[in-house]
PAVO-760834 format. One record per residue (C-alpha): x, y, z. Coordinates in steps of 0.5 Angstrom, whole numbers, padded with zeros to 4 digits, always signed. Layout:
REM PAVO-760834
XYZ/...
***
This chain:
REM PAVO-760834
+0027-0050+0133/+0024-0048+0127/+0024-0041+0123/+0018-0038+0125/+0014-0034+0120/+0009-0027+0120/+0003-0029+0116/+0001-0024+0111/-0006-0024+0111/-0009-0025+0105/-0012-0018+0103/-0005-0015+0104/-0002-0021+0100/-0006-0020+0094/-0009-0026+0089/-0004-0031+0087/+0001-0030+0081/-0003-0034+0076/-0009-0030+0078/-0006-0023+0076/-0003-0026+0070/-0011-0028+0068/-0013-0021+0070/-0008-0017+0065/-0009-0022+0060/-0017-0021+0060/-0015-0013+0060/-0011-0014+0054/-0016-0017+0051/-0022-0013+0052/-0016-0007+0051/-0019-0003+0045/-0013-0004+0040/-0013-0010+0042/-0020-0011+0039/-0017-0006+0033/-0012-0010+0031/-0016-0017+0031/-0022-0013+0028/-0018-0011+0022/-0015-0018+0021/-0023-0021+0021/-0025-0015+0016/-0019-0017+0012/-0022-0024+0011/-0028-0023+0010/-0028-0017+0006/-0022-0021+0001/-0025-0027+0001/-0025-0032-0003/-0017-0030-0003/-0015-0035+0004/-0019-0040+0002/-0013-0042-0004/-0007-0039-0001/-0003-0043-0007/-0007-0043-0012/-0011-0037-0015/-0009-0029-0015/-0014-0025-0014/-0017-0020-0021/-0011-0023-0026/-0005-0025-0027/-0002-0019-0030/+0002-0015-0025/-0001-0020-0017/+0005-0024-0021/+0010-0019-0023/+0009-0016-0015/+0010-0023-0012/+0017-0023-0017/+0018-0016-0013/+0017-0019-0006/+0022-0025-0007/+0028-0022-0011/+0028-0017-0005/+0028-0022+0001/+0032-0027-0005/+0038-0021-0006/+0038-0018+0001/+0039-0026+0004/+0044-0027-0001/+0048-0020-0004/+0044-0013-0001/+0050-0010-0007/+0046-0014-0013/+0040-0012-0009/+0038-0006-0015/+0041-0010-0021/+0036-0016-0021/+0036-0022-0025/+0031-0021-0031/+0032-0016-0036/+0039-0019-0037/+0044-0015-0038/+0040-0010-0036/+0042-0006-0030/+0038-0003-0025/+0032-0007-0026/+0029-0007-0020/+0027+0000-0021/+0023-0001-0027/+0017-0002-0023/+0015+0000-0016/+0019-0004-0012/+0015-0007-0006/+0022-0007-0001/+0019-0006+0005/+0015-0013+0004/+0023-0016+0003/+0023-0019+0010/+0016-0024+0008/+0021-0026+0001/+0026-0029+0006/+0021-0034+0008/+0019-0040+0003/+0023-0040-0004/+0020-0043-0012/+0013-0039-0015/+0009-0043-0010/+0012-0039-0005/+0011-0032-0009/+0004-0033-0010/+0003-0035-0002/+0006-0029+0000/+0003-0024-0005/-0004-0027-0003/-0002-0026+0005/+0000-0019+0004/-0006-0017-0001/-0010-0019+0005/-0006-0015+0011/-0005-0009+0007/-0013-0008+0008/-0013-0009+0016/-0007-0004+0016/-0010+0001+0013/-0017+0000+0017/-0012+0001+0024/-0007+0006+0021/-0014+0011+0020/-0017+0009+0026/-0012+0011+0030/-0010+0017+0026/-0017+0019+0028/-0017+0017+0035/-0011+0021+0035/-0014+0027+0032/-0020+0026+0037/-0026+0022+0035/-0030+0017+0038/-0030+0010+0036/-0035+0010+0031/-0033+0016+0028/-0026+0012+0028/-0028+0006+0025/-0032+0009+0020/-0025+0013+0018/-0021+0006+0018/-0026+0002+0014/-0027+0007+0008/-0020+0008+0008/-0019+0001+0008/-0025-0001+0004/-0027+0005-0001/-0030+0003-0007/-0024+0005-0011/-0019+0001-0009/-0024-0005-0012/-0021-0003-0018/-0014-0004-0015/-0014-0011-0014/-0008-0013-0018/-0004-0008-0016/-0002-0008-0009/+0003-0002-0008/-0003+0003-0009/-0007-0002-0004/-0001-0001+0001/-0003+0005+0004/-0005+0004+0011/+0004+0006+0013/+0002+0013+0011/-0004+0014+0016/-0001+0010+0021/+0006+0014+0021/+0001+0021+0021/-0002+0018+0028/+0005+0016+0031/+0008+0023+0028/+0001+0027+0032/+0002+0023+0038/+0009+0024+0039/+0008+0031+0039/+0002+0032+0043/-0003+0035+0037/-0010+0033+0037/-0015+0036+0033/-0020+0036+0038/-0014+0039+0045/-0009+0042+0040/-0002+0042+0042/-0001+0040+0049/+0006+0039+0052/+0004+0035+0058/+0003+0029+0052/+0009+0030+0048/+0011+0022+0047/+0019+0022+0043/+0019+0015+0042/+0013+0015+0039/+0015+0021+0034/+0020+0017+0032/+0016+0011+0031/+0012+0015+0026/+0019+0017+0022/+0021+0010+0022/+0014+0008+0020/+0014+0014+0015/+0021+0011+0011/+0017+0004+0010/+0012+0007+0007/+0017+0011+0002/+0020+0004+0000/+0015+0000-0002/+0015+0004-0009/+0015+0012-0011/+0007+0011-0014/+0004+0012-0007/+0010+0015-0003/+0013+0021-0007/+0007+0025-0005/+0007+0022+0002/+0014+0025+0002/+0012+0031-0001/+0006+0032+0004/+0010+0030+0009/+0015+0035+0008/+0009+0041+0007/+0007+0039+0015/+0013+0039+0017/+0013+0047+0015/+0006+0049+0016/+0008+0046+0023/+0014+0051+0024/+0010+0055+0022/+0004+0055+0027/+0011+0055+0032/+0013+0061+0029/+0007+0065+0029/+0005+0062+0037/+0012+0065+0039/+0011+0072+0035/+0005+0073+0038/+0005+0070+0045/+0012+0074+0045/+0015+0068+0048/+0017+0061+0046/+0013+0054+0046/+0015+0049+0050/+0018+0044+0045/+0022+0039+0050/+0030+0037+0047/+0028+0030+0046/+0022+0032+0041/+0027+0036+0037/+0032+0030+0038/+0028+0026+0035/+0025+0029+0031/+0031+0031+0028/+0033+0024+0028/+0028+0021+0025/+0027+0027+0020/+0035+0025+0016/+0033+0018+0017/+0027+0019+0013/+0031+0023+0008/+0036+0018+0008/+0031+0012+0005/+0028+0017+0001/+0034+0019-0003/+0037+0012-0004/+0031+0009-0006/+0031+0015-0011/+0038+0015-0014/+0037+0008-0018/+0030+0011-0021/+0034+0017-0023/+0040+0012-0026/+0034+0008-0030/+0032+0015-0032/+0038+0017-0035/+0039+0010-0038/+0032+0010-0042/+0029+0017-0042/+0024+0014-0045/+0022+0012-0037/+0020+0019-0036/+0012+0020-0036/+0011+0026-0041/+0004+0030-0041/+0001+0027-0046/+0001+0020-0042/-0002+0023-0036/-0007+0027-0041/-0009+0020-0043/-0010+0018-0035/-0013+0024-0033/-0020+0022-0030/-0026+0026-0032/-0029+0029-0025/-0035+0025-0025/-0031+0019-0025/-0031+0021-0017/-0037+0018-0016/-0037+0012-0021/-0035+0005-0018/-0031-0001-0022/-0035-0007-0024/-0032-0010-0018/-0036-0007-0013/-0042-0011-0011/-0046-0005-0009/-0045-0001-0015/-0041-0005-0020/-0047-0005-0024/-0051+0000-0022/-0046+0005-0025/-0045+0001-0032/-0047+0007-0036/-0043+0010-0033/-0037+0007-0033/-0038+0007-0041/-0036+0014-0042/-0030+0013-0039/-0024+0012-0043/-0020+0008-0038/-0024+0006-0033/-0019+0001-0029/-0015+0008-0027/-0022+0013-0027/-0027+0010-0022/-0025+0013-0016/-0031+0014-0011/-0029+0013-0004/-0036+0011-0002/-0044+0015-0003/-0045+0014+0004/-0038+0018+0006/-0039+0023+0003/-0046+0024+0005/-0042+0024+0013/-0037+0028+0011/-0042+0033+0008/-0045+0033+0015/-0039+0033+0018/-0038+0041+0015/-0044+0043+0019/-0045+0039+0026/-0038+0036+0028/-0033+0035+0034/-0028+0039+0030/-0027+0047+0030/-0030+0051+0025/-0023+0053+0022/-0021+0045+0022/-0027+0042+0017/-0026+0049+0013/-0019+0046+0012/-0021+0040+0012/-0025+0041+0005/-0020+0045+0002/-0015+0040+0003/-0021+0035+0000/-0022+0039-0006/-0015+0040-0007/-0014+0032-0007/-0019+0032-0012/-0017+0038-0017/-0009+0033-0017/-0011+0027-0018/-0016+0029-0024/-0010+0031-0027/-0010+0035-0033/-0017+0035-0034/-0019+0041-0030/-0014+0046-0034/-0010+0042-0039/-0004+0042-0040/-0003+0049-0038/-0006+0047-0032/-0003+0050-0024/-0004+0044-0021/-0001+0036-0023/+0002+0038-0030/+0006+0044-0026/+0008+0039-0022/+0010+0035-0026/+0014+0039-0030/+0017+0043-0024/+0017+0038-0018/+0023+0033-0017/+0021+0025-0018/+0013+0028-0021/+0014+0025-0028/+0015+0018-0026/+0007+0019-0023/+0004+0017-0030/-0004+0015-0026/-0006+0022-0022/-0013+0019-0020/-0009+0014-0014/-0008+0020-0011/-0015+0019-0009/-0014+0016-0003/-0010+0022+0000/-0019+0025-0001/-0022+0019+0002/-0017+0020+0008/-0019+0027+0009/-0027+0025+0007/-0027+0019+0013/-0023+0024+0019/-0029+0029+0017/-0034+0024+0018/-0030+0022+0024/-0032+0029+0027/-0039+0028+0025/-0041+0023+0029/-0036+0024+0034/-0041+0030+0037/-0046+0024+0038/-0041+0019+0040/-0042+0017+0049/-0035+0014+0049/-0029+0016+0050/-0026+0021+0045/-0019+0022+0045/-0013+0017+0043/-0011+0012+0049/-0005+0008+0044/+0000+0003+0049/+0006+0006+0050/+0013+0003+0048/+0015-0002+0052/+0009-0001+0057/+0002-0002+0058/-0003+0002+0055/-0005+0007+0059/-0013+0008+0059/-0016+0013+0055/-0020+0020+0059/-0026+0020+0058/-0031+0026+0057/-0035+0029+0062/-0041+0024+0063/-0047+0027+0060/-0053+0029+0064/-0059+0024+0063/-0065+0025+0060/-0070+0027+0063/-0077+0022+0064/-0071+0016+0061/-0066+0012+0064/-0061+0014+0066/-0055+0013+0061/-0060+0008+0057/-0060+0013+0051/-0053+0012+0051/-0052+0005+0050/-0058+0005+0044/-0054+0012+0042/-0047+0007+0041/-0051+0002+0038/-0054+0006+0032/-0047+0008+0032/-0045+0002+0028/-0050+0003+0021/-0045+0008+0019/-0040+0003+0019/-0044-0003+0017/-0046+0001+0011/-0040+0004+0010/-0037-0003+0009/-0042-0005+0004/-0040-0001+0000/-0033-0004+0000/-0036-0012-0002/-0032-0014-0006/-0034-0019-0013/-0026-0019-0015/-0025-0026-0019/-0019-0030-0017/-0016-0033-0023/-0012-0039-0022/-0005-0038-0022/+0000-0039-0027/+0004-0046-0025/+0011-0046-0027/+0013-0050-0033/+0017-0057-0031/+0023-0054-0037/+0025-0049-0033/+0025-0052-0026/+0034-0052-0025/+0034-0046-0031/+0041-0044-0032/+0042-0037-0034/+0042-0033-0037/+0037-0035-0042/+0032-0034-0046/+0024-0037-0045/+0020-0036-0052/+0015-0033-0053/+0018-0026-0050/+0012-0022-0051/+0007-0019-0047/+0003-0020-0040/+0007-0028-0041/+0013-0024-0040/+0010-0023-0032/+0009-0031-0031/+0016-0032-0033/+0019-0027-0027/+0015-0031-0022/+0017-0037-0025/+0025-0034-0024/+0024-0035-0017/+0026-0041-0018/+0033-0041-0016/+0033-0033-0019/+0037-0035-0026/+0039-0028-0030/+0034-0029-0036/+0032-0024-0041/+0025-0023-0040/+0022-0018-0036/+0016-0013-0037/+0016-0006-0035/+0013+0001-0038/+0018+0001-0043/+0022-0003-0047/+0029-0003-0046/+0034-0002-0052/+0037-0009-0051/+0031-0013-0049/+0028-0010-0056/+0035-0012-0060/+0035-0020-0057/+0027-0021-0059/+0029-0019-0066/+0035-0023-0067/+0032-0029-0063/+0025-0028-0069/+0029-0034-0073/+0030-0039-0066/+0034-0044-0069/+0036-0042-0074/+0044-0040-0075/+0044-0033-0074/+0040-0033-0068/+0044-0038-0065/+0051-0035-0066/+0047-0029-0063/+0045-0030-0057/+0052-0034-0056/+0055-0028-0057/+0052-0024-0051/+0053-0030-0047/+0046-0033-0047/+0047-0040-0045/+0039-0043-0045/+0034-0042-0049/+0027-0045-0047/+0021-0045-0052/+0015-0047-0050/+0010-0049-0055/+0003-0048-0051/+0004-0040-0052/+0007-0040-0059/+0002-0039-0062/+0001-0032-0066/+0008-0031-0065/+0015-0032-0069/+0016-0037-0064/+0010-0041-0067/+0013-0048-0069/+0021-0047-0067/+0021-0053-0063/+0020-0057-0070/+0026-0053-0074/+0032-0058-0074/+0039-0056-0070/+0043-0060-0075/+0050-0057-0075/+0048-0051-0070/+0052-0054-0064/+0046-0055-0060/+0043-0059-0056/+0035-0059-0056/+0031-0063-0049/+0024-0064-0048/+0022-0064-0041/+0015-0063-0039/+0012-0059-0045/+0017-0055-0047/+0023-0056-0050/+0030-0053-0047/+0036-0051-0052/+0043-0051-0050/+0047-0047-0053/+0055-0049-0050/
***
């Protein structure tokens, strides 16, 4: 006889399997950090473009520093890949070492330079990457502002000023100042691990361990991308962290007992604390060595001085912005470096943010806060334009403060104003925001959890129930949308510098003339090209070494320079004629070689010398 079987009925037995795997897709989809996520990535298209549309071709505002930083991403990746212990030591500035930290450095982006090898990679990667720090930082404040207790809207109008400000605009070719979303993701993750919202304050029952140490670990990455922007990260970090033990201290004091503060909190607290203070100090030390190396690295008061914005610089946008490029024209003209001192975070921001201060989600104490952190960012980075050089502010920070020397630009730090500009707007619309109001990010490993929502609000009387909301949640949205127009872009994309057939297989360490300004970025991306040791390289200061072998190569090729460069162990020289002009080089591919030992070749449209 067969087995016979108990029939589950079909409302017990549940949908089949294929079934349940679609219901949780479509949740997943419909999830609200999904849709941050895939929102993020199409603003970053749209408010970047023309920048996907010729990955490998074009760069976007110049080819001055997109180019250096595509060197910076594919020597990390390069040196990890192949020897992490020459990782500081890179191959231009020869014989240089630590000249990997003569310019921000760009590290955290290592893992994208292991993928693809040549200058065509380099420019892919950059463009990639110029296109991704925008939707991380939209995501990183509309999370950090979720956390802290706003709506949606007011979220969204925190991430897309944060990410789009007009002031970034100016900023196009410099992506290290553009990379700033890690800091505001790291403050969401840090204030969800330990349970702290603006809008509920402390609450043990919500305390997240693994989520703190996400925040430090996401905290170190931001550090390694360059000192410019994550030194006074760090720094404010640091002020957190003792404001925070602070708040502990006084609640103990004057509830007479201690907190709750779960051991695992602490743990990771303490874990992520040293980690973090572990990747800040070695990415410090070569910094400090190049410092010692070229005292001449070390930002003196007069250079911040000349970098020091004037305060009606805060509301001046750069040429760039499509809203107010033109409109602040004049304006623009009375600045001395207007690249460094258009700093508006947005009109319509500030007039939130404004209101913010009067009717808001936020306590009263929170948006005093609030403001005077705004008005503390402001007064730094104006620099020493407020007090001078005797000033209590940037210039006291630079001279007693460890690594603020080598912050020459005071105005970036701006975007510490914008940060707390967009999480006071948050507030404000926050009050009129119908849906939900408290963070609902995914656990680790888990599905998200659903965020509470408020206490449904009466129906208005003579009106249909709840339809005033949904017309309420859809004006909601011109906030954002007029925010996002001031951030349209009208940055050029310049074709990028295409790599010179004579120095494809370059053997080094060699020498490519000219060896003089901005061209000295283009032959750092074209050495991606199998990394050979060049002299060339281009950073704030001029290397004593760099200065010596220009002088002594001025003559190329005649004997004397010849005998030189042999001497320090230059075995190439590649000259190309098409960017001579105007300089000594000028005409040396005609000069004879007779006698000299050297071999001269013409590949492509430059001339490579072979001096063993």
């Amino acid at each position: 006889m067969g087995e016979v079987r108990e029939a589950v009925p079909a409302a017990v037995a549940g949908p089949p399997a294929g079934g349940r795997w679609w219901a949780v897709a479509g949740r997943f989809a419909r999830h609200e950090w999904t849709l941050a996520v895939v929102g993020s990535l199409v603003l970053a298209v749209a408010l970047t473009w023309p920048t996907v549309r010729d990955l490998t071709g074009t760069i976007p505002q110049d080819t001055g520093d997109p180019t250096l930083q595509a060197w910076q991403v594919a020597w990390g990746g390069h040196a990890l890949l192949t020897n992490p212990t020459q990782l500081w030591h890179s191959n231009t500035f020869w014989p240089e070492p630590y000249t990997y930290a003569y310019s921000d450095t760009l590290l955290g982006y290592a893992p994208f330079g292991m993928i693809g090898h040549g200058p065509v990679a380099a420019v892919v990667r950059y463009n990639l990457l110029y296109v991704l720090v925008h939707a991380l930082a939209f995501v990183g404040a509309y999370a950090l502002s979720r956390q802290l207790g706003a709506g949606r809207a007011g979220a969204a109008v925190a991430g897309a000023s944060f990410a789009y400000a007009p002031w970034k605009l100016a900023q196009a070719g410099h992506l290290h100042v553009l990379s700033i979303g890690g800091i505001a993701l790291a403050l969401a993750m840090l204030a969800r691990g330990h349970g702290w919202s603006l809008r509920h304050g402390y609450r043990p029952d919500r305390v997240r361990p693994g989520w703190a140490a996400a925040g430090w670990a996401v905290a170190a990455w931001q550090v390694s991308l360059g000192f410019g922007i994550g030194l006074p990260f760090a720094y404010a970090l640091a002020l957190l962290c003792l404001g925070a033990a602070g708040g502990y201290g006084w609640s103990w004091w004057r509830r007479r007992r201690r907190p709750a503060f779960p051991r695992r909190l602490l743990v990771a607290d303490l874990a992520g604390g040293v980690f973090f203070a572990g990747v800040t100090l070695l990415m410090a030390a070569p910094y400090f060595e190049v410092v010692a190396r070229h005292p001449a690295g070390r930002r003196t008061v007069e250079q911040i001085a000349m970098f020091s914005p004037p305060l009606r610089g805060f509301l001046t946008a750069p040429p760039e912005s499509w809203l107010w490029g033109e409109r602040h024209e004049t304006a623009r003209a009375s600045l001395s470096f207007a690249g460094e001192m258009t700093l508006l975070p947005g009109m319509v921001l500030v007039g939130l943010a404004a209101a913010g201060l009067f009717v808001s989600a936020w306590r009263v104490w929170h948006r005093l806060a609030l403001a005077a952190g705004v008005l503390v960012t402001v007064t730094l980075a104006a620099g020493s334009t407020l007090g001078g050089d005797g000033d209590p502010g940037y210039v006291t920070l630079v001279e007693h403060v460890p690594g603020w020397d080598g912050i020459r630009t005071p105005g970036r730090l701006v975007l510490w104003t914008t940060l707390l500009l967009g999480i006071l707007a948050a507030g404000a619309l926050t009050t009129t925001d119908a849906g939900p109001a408290r963070a609902s990010a995914p656990e680790p490993a888990a599905a998200p959890e659903p965020a509470a929502p408020e206490p449904a609000a009466a129906p208005v009387p003579g009106s249909p129930g709840g339809g005033w909301r949904r017309w309420g949640r859809l004006v909601l949205v011109f906030p954002v949308l007029l925010v996002l127009a001031e951030g349209v872009n009208r940055t050029p994309h310049v074709p990028a510098p295409v790599a010179p057939a004579a120095l494809h297989g370059l053997r080094g360490p060699a020498l490519v003339l000219p060896s003089d300004g901005i061209r000295e970025f283009h032959v750092m991306l074209w050495s991606t090209d199998g990394f050979p040791k060049v002299v060339n390289g281009l950073a704030s200061f001029t290397p004593a070494s760099q200065q010596d072998i220009r002088a002594a190569s001025a003559g190329f090729p005649d004997a004397a320079s010849v005998a030189y460069l042999r001497g320090i162990g230059v075995r190439t020289v590649v000259v190309l004629p098409a960017y001579t002009a105007g300089t000594p080089w000028q005409g040396a591919e005609t000069r004879p070689v007779d006698g000299l030992g050297v071999r001269r070749e013409a590949v492509g449209d430059g001339y490579v010398y072979h001096l063993d």
